[in-house]
C-alpha positions as CSV (number, residue, x, y, z in Angstrom):
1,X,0.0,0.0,0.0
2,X,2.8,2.4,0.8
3,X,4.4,1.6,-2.8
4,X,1.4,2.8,-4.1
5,X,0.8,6.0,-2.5
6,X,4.1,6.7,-3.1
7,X,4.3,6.1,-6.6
8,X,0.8,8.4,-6.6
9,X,2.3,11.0,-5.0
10,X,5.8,11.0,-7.4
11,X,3.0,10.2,-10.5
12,X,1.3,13.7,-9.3
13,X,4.4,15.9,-8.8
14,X,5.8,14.7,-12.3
15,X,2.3,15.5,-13.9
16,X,2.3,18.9,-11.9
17,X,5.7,20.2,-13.3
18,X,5.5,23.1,-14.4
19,X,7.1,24.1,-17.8
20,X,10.1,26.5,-17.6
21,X,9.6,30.2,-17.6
22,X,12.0,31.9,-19.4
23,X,13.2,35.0,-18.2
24,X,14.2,37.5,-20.9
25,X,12.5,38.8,-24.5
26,X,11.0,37.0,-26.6
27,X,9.8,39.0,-29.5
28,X,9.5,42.3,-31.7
29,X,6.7,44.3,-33.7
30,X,7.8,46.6,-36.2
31,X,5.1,49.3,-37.1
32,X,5.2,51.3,-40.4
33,X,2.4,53.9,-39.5
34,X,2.9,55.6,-42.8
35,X,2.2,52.7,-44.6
36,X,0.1,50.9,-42.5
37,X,2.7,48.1,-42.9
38,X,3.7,45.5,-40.0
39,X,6.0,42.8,-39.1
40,X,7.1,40.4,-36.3
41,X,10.0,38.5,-34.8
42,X,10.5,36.2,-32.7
43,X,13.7,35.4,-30.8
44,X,14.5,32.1,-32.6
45,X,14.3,34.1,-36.1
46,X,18.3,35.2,-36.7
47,X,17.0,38.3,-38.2
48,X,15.8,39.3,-34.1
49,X,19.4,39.5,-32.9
50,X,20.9,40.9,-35.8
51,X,18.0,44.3,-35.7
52,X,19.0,44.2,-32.1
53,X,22.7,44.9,-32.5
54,X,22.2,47.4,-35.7
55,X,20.3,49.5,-33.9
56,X,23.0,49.2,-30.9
57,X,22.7,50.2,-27.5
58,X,21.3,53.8,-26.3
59,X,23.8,56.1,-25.6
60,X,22.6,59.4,-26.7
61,X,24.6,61.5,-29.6
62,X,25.6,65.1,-28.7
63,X,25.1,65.7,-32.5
64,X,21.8,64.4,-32.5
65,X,18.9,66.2,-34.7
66,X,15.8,67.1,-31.9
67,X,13.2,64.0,-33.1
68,X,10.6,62.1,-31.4
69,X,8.6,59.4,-32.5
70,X,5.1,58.4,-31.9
71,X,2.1,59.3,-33.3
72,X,2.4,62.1,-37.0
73,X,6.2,61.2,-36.7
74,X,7.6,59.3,-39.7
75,X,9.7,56.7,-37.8
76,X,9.1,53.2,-37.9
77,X,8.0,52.1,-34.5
78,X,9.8,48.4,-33.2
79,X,8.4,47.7,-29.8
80,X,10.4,44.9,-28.1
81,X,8.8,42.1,-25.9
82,X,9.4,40.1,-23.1
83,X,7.2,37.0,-23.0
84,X,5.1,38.4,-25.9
85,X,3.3,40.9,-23.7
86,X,5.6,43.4,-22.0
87,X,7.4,46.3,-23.4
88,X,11.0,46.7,-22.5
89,X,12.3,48.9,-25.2
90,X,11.3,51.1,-28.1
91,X,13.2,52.3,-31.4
92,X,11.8,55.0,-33.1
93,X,14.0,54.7,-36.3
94,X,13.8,57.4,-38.4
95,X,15.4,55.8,-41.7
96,X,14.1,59.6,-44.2
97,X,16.3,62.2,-42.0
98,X,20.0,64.2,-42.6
99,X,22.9,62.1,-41.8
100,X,20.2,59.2,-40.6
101,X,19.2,57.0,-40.1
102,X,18.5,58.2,-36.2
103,X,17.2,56.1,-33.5
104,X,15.3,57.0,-30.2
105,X,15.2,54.6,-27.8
106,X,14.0,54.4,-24.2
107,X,13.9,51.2,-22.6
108,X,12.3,49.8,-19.1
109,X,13.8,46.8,-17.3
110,X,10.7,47.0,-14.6
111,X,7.9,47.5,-17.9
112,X,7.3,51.0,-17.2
113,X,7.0,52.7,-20.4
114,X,5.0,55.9,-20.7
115,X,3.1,56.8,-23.8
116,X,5.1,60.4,-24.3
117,X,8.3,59.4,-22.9
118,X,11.3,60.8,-24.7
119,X,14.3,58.6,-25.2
120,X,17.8,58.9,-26.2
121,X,18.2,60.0,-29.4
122,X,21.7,57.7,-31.5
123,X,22.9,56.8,-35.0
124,X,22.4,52.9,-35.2
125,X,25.4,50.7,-34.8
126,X,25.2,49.5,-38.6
127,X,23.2,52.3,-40.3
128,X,23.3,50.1,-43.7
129,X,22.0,46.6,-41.9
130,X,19.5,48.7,-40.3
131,X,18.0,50.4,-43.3
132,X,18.0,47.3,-45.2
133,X,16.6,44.9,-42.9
134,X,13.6,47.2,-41.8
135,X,13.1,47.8,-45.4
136,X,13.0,44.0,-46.3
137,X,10.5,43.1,-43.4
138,X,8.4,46.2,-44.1
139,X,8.7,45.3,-47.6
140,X,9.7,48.3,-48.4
141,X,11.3,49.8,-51.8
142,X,15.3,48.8,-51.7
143,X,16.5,52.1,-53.4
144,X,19.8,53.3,-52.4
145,X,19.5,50.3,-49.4
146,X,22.5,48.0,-49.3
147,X,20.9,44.5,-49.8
148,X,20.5,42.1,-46.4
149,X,23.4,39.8,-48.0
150,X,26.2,42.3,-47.5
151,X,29.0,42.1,-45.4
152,X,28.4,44.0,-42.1
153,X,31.6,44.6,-39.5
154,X,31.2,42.1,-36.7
155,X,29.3,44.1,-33.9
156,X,28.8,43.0,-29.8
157,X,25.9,42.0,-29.1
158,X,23.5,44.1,-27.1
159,X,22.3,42.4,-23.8
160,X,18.7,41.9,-23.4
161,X,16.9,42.8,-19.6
162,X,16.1,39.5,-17.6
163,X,12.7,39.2,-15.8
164,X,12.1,40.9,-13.1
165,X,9.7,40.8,-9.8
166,X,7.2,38.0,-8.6
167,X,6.7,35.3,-10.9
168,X,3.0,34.3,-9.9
169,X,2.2,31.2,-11.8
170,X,5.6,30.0,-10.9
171,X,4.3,30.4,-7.0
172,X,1.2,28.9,-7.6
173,X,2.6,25.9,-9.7
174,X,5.4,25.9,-6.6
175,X,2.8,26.0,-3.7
176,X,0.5,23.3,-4.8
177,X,3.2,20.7,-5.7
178,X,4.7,21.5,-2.3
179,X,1.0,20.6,-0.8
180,X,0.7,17.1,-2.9
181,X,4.1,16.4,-1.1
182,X,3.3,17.0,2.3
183,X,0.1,15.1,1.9
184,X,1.6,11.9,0.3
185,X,4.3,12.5,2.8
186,X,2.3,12.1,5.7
187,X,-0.4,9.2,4.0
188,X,3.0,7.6,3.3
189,X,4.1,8.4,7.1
190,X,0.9,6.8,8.7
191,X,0.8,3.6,6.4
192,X,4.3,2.7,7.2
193,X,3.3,3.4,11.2
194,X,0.8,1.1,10.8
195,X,2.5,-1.7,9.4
């Protein structure tokens, strides 16, 4: 009898595993409000990593025209994800502008973006992988873009935020497995008392 309860209670937790939760981004929208055109990455795709590190981290250019994206603006709006739902960072590329393409970027480890925020304002890491790979998911006209294929310098890449704060579901997950335990620990307890 104790076998059994004990192969219940190992048949439960197995069954009650929870999957792993990953803790950093996971994908990116790209947003053409100009042209009403859209596209989407996910972190698996090697086109993800390699927008990431052509747009390059924020650190703000002294030389930097005044822009700001958002709505009226004629940047293309790439809003980056962590587990498909929050925003950690925002590019405002602005691919049309003097000496461009320019970039402003503001980015949240903790999710807290506002709508009107103003970000740092930085020439992209590889202004021609950036103009050509926005252009190619947008599906946009190539002229003057130096194609995807080209040889870009090697760049480092740009490190992503991890997860932050209280992880409910893991909690949840974690506090009923740790119930089923103690209660086929002590059925397990009593039946081996009794024998």
């Amino acid at each position: 009898m104790a076998r059994r309860i004990a192969a219940l209670v190992v048949a439960l937790f197995l069954l009650a595993a929870p999957s792993a939760f990953a803790g950093g981004p996971t994908s990116v929208i790209l947003v053409d409000p100009g042209s009403g055109k859209t596209a989407s990455l996910y972190t698996g795709d090697m086109n993800y990593q390699k927008l990431l590190e052509a747009l390059g981290d924020a650190n703000p250019d002294p030389k930097a025209p005044t822009l700001h994206g958002g709505p009226g603006s004629s940047a293309v709006n790439i809003t980056w994800l962590i587990h498909d739902v929050q925003v950690w960072r925002i590019d405002h590329v602005f691919l049309g502008e003097d000496g461009g393409p320019w970039i402003e970027t503001y980015q949240s480890y903790d999710g807290q973006i506002m709508f009107d925020q103003r970000g740092a304002i930085h020439r992209p890491v590889d202004p021609q992988v950036t103009q050509s790979l926005v252009a190619a998911l947008l599906d946009k006209p190539k002229t003057a873009v130096t194609p995807i294929a080209a040889a870009a310098p090697v760049v480092p890449p740009v490190t992503a935020p991890v997860a932050t704060g209280l992880q409910w579901g893991s909690l949840l997950v974690g506090l009923a497995v740790g119930a089923l335990l103690v209660v086929g620990f002590t059925t397990v307890r009593r039946q081996l008392r009794r024998n």
